[in-house]
C-alpha positions in Angstrom: -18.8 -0.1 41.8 -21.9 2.4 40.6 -21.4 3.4 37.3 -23.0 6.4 35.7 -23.2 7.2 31.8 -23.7 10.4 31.2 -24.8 10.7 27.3 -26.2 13.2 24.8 -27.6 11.5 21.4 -29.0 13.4 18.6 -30.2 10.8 16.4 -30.1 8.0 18.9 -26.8 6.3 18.1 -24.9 7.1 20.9 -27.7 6.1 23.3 -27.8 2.6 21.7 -24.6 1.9 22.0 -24.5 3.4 25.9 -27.4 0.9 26.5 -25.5 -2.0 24.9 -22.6 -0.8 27.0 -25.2 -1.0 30.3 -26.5 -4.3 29.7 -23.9 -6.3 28.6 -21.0 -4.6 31.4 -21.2 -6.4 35.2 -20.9 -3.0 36.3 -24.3 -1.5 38.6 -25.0 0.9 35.8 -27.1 4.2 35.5 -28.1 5.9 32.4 -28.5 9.4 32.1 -29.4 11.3 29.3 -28.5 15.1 29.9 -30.2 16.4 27.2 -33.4 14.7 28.9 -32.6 15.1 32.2 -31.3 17.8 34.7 -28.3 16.5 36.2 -27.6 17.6 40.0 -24.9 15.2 41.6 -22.3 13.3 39.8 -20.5 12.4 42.9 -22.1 9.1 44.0 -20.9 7.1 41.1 -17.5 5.7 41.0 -16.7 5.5 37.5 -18.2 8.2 35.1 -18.8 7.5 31.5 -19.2 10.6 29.2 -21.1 9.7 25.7 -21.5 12.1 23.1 -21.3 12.3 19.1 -20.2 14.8 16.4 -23.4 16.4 15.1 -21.8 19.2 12.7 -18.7 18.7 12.9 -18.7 19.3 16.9 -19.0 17.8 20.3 -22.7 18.4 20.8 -23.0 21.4 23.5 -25.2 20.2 26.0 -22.4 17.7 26.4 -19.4 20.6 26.5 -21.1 22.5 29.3 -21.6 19.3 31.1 -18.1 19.0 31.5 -17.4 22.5 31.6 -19.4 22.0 35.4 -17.9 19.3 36.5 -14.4 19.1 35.0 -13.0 19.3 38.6 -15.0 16.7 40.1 -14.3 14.3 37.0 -11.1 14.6 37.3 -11.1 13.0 40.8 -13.2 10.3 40.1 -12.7 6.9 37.8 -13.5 8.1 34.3 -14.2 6.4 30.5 -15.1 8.8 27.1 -17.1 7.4 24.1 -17.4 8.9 20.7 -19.7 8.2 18.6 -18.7 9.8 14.9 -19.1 8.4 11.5 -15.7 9.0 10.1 -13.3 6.1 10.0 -10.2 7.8 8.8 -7.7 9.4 11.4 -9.8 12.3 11.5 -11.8 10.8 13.9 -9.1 10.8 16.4 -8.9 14.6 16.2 -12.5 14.6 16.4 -12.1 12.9 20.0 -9.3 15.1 20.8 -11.3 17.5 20.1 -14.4 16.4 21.3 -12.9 16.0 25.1 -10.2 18.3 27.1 -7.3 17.0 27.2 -7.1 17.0 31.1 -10.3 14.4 30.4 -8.5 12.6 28.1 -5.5 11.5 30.0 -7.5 10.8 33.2 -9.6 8.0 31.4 -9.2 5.1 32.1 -11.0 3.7 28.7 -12.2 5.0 25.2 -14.4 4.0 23.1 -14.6 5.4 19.5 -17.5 3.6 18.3 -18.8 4.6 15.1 -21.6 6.0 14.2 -24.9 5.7 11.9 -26.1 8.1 9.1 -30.1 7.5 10.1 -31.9 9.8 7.4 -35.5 9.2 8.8 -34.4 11.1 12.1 -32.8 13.8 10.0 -34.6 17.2 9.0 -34.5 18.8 5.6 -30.9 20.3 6.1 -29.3 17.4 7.8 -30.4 15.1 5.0 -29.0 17.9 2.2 -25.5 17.9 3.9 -25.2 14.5 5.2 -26.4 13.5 0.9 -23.2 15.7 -0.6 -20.9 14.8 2.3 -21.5 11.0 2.0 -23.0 10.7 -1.8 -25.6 8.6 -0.6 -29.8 9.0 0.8 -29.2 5.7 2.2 -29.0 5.3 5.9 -25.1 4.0 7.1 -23.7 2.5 10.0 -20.4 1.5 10.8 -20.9 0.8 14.6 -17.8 -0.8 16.0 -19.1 -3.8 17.6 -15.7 -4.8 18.7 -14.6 -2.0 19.9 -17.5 -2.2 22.2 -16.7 -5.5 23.4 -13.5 -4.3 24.4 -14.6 -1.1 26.1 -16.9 -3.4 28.1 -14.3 -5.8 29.0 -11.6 -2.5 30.1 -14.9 -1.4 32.0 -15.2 -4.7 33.5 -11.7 -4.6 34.5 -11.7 -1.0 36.4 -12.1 -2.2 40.0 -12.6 0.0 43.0 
């Protein structure tokens, strides 16, 4: 089954855990970064994966319009979501909810919330200020859920044709 990942990262999070995804599923797996690349045709894959992160408090929009244009074709083909997001609390289940239509949401087939990093040496001036008094800390963070992960992989694994 082809697989393509279709993934926005700001500060490069999300795209490591998409390529930790790639390698370690047996799936025949594509990457594509939309901020990166122009996409023209999602229809050859047979599963979808969508990978995005909250960057201010949002779905990043690259990734929104993305599935604003193709919402009718994802919706007829296998699909899995990822989330990257720093917050651990049950906020970050609104934050998916919010983060991916509900139509998307009950299609999928997996989700992955995975976490996310605070990396202040990709951050400019303004990021840095509001991530510091949101967090109370300079200090970069990451609270990547390495077990979700595995399990996405393995429910990825498991999706068959």
């Amino acid at each position: 089954m082809k697989t393509g990942i279709f993934y926005i990262s700001h500060h490069g999070t999300t795209e490591k855990v998409v390529k930790q995804i790639s390698e370690k599923t047996s799936q025949e797996t594509e990457l594509i970064n939309i901020k990166k690349t122009k996409v023209s045709d999602i229809n050859s894959y047979d599963l979808i994966v969508l990978g995005s992160s909250i960057h201010a408090g949002s779905n990043q929009r690259k990734m929104k319009s993305f599935i604003k244009k193709n919402k009718d074709m994802l919706l007829n083909k296998k699909l899995a979501l990822i989330l990257c997001c720093m917050d651990d609390t049950e906020k970050r289940e609104q934050q998916f909810k919010d983060a991916y239509p509900e139509e998307l949401r009950q299609h999928s087939s997996s989700n992955l919330l995975a976490g996310g990093e605070f990396l202040f040496e990709k951050m400019n001036f303004i990021e840095k200020s509001i991530i510091k008094k949101i967090s109370g800390s300079d200090q970069n963070q990451s609270n990547i859920d390495e077990e979700a992960i595995n399990k996405f992989i393995n429910s990825l694994d498991n999706i068959s044709d």
